[in-house]
C-alpha positions as CSV (number, residue, x, y, z in Angstrom):
1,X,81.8,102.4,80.4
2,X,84.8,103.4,78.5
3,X,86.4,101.1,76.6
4,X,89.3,98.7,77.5
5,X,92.8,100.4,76.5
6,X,95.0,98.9,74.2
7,X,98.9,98.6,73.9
8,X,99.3,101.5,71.7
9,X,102.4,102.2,69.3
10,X,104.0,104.6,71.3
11,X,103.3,102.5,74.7
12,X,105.0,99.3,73.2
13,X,107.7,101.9,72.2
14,X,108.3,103.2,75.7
15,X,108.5,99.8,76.8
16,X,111.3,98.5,74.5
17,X,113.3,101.7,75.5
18,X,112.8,101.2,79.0
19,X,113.9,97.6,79.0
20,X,116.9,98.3,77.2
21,X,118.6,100.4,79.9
22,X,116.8,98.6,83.0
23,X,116.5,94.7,82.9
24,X,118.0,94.1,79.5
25,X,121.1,95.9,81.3
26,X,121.0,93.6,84.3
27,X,120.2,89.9,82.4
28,X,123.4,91.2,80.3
29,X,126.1,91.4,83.3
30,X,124.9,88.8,84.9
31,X,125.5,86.4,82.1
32,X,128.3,87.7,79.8
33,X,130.6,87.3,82.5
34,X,130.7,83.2,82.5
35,X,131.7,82.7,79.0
36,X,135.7,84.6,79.1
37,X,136.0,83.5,82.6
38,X,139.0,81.6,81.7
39,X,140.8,84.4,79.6
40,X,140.1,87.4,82.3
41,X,141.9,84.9,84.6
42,X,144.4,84.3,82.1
43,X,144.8,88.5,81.6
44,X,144.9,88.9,85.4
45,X,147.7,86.3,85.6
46,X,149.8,87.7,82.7
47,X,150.0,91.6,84.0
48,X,150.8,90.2,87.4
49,X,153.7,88.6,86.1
50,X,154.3,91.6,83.5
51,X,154.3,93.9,86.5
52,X,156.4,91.8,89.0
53,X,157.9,89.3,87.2
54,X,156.4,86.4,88.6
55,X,153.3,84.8,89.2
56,X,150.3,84.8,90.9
57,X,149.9,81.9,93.4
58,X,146.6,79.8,92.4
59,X,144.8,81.2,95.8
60,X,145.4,84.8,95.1
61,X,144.3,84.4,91.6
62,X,141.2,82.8,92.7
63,X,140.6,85.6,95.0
64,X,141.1,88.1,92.9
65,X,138.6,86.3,90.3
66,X,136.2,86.2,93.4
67,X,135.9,89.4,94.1
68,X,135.3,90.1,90.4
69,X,132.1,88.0,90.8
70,X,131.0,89.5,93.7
71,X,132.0,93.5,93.6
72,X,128.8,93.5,90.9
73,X,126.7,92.4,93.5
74,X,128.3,95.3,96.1
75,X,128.0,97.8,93.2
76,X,124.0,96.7,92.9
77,X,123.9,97.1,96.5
78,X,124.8,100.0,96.9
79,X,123.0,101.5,93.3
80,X,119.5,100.5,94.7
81,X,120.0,102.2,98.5
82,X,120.5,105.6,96.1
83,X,116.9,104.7,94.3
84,X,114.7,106.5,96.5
85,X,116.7,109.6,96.7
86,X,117.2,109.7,92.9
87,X,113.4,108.8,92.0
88,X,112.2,111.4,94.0
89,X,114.8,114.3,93.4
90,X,114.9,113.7,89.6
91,X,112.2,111.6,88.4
92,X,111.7,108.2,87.0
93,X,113.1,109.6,83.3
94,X,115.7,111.6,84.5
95,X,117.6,109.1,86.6
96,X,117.1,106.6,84.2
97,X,118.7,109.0,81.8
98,X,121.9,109.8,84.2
99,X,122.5,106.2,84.6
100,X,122.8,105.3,81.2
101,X,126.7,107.2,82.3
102,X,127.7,104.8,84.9
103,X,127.0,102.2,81.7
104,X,129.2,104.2,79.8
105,X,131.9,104.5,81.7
106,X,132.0,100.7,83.0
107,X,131.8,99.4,79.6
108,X,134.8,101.9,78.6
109,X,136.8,100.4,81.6
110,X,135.8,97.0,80.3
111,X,136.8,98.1,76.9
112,X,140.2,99.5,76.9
113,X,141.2,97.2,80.8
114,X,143.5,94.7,78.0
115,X,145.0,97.3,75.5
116,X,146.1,99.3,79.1
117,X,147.3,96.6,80.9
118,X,145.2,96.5,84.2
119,X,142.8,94.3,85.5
120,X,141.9,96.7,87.8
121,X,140.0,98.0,85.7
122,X,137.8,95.4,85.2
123,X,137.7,95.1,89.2
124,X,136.1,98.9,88.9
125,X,134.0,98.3,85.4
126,X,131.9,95.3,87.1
127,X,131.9,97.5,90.3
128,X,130.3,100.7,88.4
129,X,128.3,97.8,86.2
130,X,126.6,96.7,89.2
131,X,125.5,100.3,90.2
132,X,123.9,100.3,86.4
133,X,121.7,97.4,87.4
134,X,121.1,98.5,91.0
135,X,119.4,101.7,89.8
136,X,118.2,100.7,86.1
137,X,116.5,97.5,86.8
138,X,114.2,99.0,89.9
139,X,113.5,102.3,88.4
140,X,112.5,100.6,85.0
141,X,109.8,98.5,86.9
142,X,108.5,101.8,88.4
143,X,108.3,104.0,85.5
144,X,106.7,100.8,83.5
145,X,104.0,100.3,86.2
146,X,103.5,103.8,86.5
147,X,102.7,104.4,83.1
148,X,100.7,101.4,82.5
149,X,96.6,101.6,82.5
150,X,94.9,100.1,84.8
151,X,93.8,96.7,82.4
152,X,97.0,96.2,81.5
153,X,99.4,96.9,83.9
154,X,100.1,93.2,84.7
155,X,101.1,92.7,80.9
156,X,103.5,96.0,80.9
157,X,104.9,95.4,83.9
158,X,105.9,91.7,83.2
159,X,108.1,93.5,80.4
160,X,110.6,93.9,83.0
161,X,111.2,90.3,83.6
162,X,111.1,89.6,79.5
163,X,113.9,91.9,79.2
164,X,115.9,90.0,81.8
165,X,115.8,87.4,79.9
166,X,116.8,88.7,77.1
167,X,119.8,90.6,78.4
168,X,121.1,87.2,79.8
169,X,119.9,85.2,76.3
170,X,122.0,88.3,74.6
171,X,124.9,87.3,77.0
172,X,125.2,83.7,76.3
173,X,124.6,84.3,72.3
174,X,127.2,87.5,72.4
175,X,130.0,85.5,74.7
176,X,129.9,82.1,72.1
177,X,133.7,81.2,71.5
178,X,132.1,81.5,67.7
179,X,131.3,84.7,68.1
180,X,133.0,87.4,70.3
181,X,134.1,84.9,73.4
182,X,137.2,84.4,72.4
183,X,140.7,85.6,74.0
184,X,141.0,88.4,71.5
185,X,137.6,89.9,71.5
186,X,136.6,89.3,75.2
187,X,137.1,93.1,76.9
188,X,134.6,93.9,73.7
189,X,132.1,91.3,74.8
190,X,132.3,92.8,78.5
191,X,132.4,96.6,77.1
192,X,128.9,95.6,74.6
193,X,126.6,97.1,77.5
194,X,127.6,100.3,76.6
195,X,125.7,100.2,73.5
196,X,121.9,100.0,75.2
197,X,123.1,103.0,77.0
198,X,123.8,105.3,74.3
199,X,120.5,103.8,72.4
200,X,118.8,104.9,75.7
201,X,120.2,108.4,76.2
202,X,119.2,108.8,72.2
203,X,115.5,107.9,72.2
204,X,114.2,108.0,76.3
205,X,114.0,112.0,75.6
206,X,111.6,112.1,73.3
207,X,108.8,110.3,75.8
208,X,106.9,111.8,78.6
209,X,107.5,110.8,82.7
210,X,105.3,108.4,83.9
211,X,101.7,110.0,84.2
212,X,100.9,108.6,87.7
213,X,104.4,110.4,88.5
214,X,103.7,113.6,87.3
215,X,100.1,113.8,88.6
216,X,100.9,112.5,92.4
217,X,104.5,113.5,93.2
218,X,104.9,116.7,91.2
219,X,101.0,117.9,90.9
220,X,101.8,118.7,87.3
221,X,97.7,118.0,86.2
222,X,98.3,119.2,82.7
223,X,101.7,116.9,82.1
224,X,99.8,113.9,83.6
225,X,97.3,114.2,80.8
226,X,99.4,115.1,77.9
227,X,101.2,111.9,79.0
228,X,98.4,109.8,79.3
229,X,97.6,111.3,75.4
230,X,101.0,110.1,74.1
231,X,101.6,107.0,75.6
232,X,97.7,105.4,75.8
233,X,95.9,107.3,72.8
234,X,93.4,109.7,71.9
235,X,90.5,108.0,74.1
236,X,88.7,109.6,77.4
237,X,91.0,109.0,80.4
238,X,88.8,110.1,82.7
239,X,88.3,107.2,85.0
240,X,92.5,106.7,85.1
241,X,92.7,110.1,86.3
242,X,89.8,109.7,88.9
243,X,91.9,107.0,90.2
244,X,95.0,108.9,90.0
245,X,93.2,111.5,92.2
246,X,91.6,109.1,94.6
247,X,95.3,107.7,95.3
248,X,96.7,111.3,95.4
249,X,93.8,112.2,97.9
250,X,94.3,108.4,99.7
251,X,98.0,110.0,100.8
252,X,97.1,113.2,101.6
253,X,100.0,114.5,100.3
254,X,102.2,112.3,102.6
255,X,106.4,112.4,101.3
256,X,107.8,109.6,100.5
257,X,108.1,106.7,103.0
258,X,111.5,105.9,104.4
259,X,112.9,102.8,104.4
260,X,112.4,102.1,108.6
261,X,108.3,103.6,108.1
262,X,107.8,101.2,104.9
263,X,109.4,98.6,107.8
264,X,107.7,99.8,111.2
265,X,103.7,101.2,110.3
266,X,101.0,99.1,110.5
267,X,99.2,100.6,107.5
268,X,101.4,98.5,105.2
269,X,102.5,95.3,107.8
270,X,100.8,92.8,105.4
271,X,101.7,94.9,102.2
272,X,105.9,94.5,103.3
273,X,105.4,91.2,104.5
274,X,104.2,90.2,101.0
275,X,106.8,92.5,99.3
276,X,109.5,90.7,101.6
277,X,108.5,87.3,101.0
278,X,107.4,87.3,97.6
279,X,109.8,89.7,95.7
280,X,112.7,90.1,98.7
281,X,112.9,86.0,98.5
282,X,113.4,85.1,94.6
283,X,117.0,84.3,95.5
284,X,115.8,81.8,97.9
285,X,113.6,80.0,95.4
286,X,116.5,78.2,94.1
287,X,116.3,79.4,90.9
288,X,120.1,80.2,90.7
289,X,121.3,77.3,92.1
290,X,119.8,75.0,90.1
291,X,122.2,76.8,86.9
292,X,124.8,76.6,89.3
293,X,124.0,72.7,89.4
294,X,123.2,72.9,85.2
295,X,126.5,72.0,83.8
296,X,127.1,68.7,85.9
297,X,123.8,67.7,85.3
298,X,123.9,68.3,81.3
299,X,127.7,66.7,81.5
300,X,126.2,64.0,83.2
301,X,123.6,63.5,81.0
302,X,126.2,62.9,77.7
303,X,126.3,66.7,76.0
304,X,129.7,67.5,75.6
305,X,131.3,70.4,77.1
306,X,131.5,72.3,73.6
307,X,127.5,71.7,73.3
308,X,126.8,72.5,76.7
309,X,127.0,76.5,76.1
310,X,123.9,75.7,73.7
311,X,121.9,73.6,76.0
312,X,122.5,76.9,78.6
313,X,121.3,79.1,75.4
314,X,118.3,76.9,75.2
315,X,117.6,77.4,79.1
316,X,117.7,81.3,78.5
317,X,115.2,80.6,75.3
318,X,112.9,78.9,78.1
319,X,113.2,81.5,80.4
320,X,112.0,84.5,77.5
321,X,109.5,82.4,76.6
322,X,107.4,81.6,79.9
323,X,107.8,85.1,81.0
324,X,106.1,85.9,77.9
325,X,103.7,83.8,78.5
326,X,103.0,85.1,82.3
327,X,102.7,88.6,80.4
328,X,99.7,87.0,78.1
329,X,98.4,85.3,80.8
330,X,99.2,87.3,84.1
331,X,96.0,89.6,83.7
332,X,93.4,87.4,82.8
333,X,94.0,84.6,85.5
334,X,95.7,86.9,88.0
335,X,98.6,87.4,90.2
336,X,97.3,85.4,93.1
337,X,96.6,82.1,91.1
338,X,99.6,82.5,89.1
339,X,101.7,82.9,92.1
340,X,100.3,79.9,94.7
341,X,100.2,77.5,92.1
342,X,103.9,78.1,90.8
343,X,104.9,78.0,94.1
344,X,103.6,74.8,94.6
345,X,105.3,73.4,90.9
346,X,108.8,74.7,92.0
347,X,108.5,72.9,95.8
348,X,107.3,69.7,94.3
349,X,110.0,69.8,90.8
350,X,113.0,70.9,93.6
351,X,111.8,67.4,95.7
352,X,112.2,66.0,92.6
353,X,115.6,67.2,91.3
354,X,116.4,66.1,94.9
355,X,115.6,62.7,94.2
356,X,117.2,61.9,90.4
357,X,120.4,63.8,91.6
358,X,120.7,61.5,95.0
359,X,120.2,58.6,92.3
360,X,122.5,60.2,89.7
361,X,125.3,57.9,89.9
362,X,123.1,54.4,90.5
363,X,120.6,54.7,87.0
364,X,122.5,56.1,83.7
365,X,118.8,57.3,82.7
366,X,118.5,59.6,85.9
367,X,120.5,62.6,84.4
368,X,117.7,62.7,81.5
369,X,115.5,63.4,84.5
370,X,117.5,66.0,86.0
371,X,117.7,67.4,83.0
372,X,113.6,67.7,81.9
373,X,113.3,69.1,85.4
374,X,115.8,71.8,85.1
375,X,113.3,73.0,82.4
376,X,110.7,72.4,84.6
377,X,111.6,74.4,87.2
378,X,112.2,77.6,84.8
379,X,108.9,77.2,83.3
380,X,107.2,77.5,86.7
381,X,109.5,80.1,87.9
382,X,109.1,82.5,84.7
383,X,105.5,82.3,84.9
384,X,105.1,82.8,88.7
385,X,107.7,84.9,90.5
386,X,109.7,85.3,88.0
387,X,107.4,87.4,86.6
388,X,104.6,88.2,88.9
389,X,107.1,90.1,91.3
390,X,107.6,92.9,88.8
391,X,104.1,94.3,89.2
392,X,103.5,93.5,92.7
393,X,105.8,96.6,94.5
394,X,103.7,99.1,91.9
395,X,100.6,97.1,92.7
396,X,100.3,97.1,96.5
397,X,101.8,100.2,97.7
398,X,100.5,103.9,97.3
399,X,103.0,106.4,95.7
400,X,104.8,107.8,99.2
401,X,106.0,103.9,100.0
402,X,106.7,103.2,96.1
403,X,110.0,104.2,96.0
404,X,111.2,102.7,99.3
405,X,109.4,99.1,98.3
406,X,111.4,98.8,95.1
407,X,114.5,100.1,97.6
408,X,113.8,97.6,99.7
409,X,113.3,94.3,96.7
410,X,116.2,95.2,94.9
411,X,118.5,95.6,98.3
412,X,117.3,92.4,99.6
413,X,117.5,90.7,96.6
414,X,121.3,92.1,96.2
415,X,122.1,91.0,99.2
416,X,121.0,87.5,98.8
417,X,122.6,87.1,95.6
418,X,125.7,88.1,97.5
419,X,125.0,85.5,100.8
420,X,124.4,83.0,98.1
421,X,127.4,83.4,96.1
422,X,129.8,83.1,99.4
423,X,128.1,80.2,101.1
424,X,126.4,77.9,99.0
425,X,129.7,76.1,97.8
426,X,130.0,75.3,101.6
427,X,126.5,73.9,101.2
428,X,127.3,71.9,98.3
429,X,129.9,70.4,100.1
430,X,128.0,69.5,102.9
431,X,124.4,68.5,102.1
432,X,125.5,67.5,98.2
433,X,122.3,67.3,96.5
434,X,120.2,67.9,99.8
435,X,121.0,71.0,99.7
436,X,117.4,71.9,97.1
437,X,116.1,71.3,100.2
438,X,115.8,75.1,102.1
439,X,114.3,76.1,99.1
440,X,112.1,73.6,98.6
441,X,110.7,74.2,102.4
442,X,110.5,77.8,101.1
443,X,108.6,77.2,97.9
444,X,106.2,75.0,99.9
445,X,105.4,77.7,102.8
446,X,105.4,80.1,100.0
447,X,102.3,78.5,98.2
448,X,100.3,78.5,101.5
449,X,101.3,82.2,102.6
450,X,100.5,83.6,98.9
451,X,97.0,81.0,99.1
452,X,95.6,82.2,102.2
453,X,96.5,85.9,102.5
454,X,97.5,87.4,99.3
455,X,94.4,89.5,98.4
456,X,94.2,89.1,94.0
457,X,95.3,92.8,92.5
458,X,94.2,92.1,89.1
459,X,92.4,94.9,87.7
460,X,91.8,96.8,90.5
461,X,92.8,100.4,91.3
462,X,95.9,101.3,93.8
463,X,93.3,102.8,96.3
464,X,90.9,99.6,96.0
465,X,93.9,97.7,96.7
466,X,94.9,99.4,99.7
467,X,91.9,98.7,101.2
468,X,91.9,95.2,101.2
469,X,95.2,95.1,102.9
470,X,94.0,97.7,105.7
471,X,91.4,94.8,106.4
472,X,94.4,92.6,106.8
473,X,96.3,95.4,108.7
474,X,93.5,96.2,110.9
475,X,92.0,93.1,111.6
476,X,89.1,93.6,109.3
477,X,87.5,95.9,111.9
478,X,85.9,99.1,109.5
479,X,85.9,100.8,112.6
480,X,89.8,100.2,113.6
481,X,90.4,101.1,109.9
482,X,88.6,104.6,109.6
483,X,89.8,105.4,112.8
484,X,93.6,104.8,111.8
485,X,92.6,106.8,108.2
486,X,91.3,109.8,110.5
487,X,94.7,109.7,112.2
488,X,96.4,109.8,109.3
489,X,94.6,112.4,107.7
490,X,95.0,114.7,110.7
491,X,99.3,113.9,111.0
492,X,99.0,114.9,107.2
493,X,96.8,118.3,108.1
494,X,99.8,119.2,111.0
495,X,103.2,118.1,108.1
């Protein structure tokens, strides 16, 4: 038995440059923004008035300001429905390379929007920003979990989420009024992402493309293994590249999936079902709403509003923190059990929240409440989905669906950051603090689904995998199974 792997120097390396131009990027616009809110708005209102000497009515401003905040989320969009096309025709290293450009260019529009006079720049800088994110943030989770051995491919992996977190913690510390959020200094704050991109584009050429990459999509035998010699050390490799080869033999050299197949076969019904519940659904978990909900609650609680940018500083420390701790713990008690039983923590601390916010106003001690649940609820949701769903799209599929899965999670989860953002104020205003309750139905149902079908993927090769969800797929009949694996193998022989 050859020995377990370890996290080798230049593994760890490849990890910290990945993060910096995929999840660190996306953590970093989605926070930074909040902070200078009021002196964009302020900018937006002056050149109007510059331009046409009068100015802007309170609705249009608004608007405008609006679709700031939302054009990201278009821009995202639209980046990850150009993922499969761009992993495929270039690779996992070069398209993470040519994005680093979009980052430089919105952070230059960003940079040089105040000293020019148009805010229409910034309109087209959070627009190209969101691209950066759409396209960095999914192809950093593939090339992680495709260069990560087998043992610890749950721990590498997670590294996606940790650098989420620390793009936004990098956000709120970088867009402090003591510190570079302030009128003066705020397009430099908004421009700062463009330094992770040149960082990037300066180190990512020195390291190899992923191994599993280079072996199954480009049947480059030779790369794979002076890969695999780089990034996991000097050991025997054999048994990674037997499973590389049984996966690569598994597809029979099969193309990449399209969106509508990864949707429509029944070889992966269970395997998108999971991907659309499980990483497709983190929007619905809640998890944004409660920090949409964070500043009442802390205001309410006594913190001042100068303090309460630390308090949101101290939420971001909680968030690094328990993805960290899913990545020390995520492959020795496994995805499944890691995933059902914060599923369960987040339904019952949401029921919760529900309750000490309805009671907010009639106990002065209930804010406290709302506020140690807050925490709560980021603990659980860091050490489950939070980060659980990073390895799961590399986990579950074979390399032809890959790239449409991680299509597929980042569009859905783009597009329910977007349905969020336009009609959650309008379910505020109706259900008040009722409104935890969708999610918490979700969370619930959630638990149960990830319990009872879920198979566990910890430790176990892509191909052994696979077959647990064909039993699924194929209600557990070994005859239904090989006969659907003979008619696959024969549509292969006639492409």
């Amino acid at each position: 038995m050859s020995p377990k792997p370890q996290l080798t120097l230049n593994l760890a390396l490849l990890i910290i440059v990945l993060g910096i131009g995929g999840g660190f990027q996306y953590g970093l616009h989605a926070s930074v923004i909040s902070s200078p809110s009021v002196y964009i708005q302020t900018f937006i209102n002056k050149t109007w008035q510059n331009r046409y000497g009068f100015p802007l009515h309170q609705e249009t401003l608004t608007l405008l300001w609006s679709f700031i905040i939302s054009v990201y989320s278009i821009g995202g969009f639209l980046g990850a429905l150009s993922i499969r096309y761009l992993s495929v025709r270039f690779g996992r290293k070069k398209t993470l390379l040519y994005n680093n450009i979009s980052a430089i260019l919105g952070a230059a529009l960003m940079g040089f929007s105040k000293i020019l006079g148009s805010f229409e720049m910034v309109m087209l800088g959070r627009f190209v920003y969101g691209v950066n994110a759409g396209v960095g943030l999914s192809i950093h989770m593939m090339y992680t979990g495709e260069s990560a051995p087998r043992q610890l491919r749950g721990l590498i992996t997670v590294s996606a989420a940790l650098f989420i977190g620390l793009g936004k913690l990098t956000g709120l510390i970088l867009s402090l009024r003591e510190l570079l959020g302030s009128e003066a200094l705020w397009p430099l704050v908004m421009a700062i992402s463009g330094l992770p991109a040149l960082l990037q584009l300066a180190t990512l050429p020195f390291f190899p493309d992923a191994p599993r990459y280079l072996l199954i999509d480009k049947g480059d035998k030779e790369g794979c293994e002076q890969a695999m010699r780089k990034l996991w050390g000097d050991r025997d490799h054999q048994a990674e590249m037997d499973d590389m080869l049984a996966e690569k033999a598994a597809i029979h050299g099969e193309k990449g999936k399209s969106l509508v197949e990864l949707m429509c076969q029944r070889a992966v019904r269970w395997q998108f079902l999971t991907l659309l519940l499980v990483c497709g659904g983190l929007q619905f978990i809640g998890i944004n709403v409660v920090y949409f909900y964070s500043y009442d609650i802390f205001y309410s609680a006594g913190i001042s509003t100068a303090q309460i940018s630390y308090v949101a500083l101290g939420m971001g420390i909680t968030e690094v923190l328990t993805v960290v701790l899913c990545g020390c713990v995520i492959d020795r008690i496994g995805r499944k059990t890691l995933l059902w039983t914060s599923y369960s923590v987040l339904g019952l601390t949401l029921g919760a929240l529900t309750l000490t916010l309805s009671l907010q106003k009639v106990y002065t001690w209930m804010p406290y409440c709302s506020t140690m649940l807050i925490f709560i609820l980021l603990l659980s949701f860091g050490i489950g989905p939070g980060g659980v769903s990073c390895p799961l799209p590399s986990e579950i599929f074979n390399q032809s669906y890959r790239p449409a899965a991680f299509v597929f999670t980042s569009v859905m989860n783009w597009i329910g950051l977007l349905i969020l953002g336009f009609i959650f104020p309008f379910i505020v205003e109706g259900l008040g603090s009722f409104c935890f309750i969708f999610f918490l139905v979700f969370c619930l149902l959630m638990a149960i689904f990830v319990f009872l079908i879920v198979p566990e993927t910890k430790g176990k090769s892509i191909v052994e995998i696979m077959e647990e969800f064909h039993q699924l797929n194929y209600g557990g009949k070994k005859e239904n199974i090989e006969k659907q694996m003979d008619s696959n193998l024969l549509f292969a022989t006639r492409l």
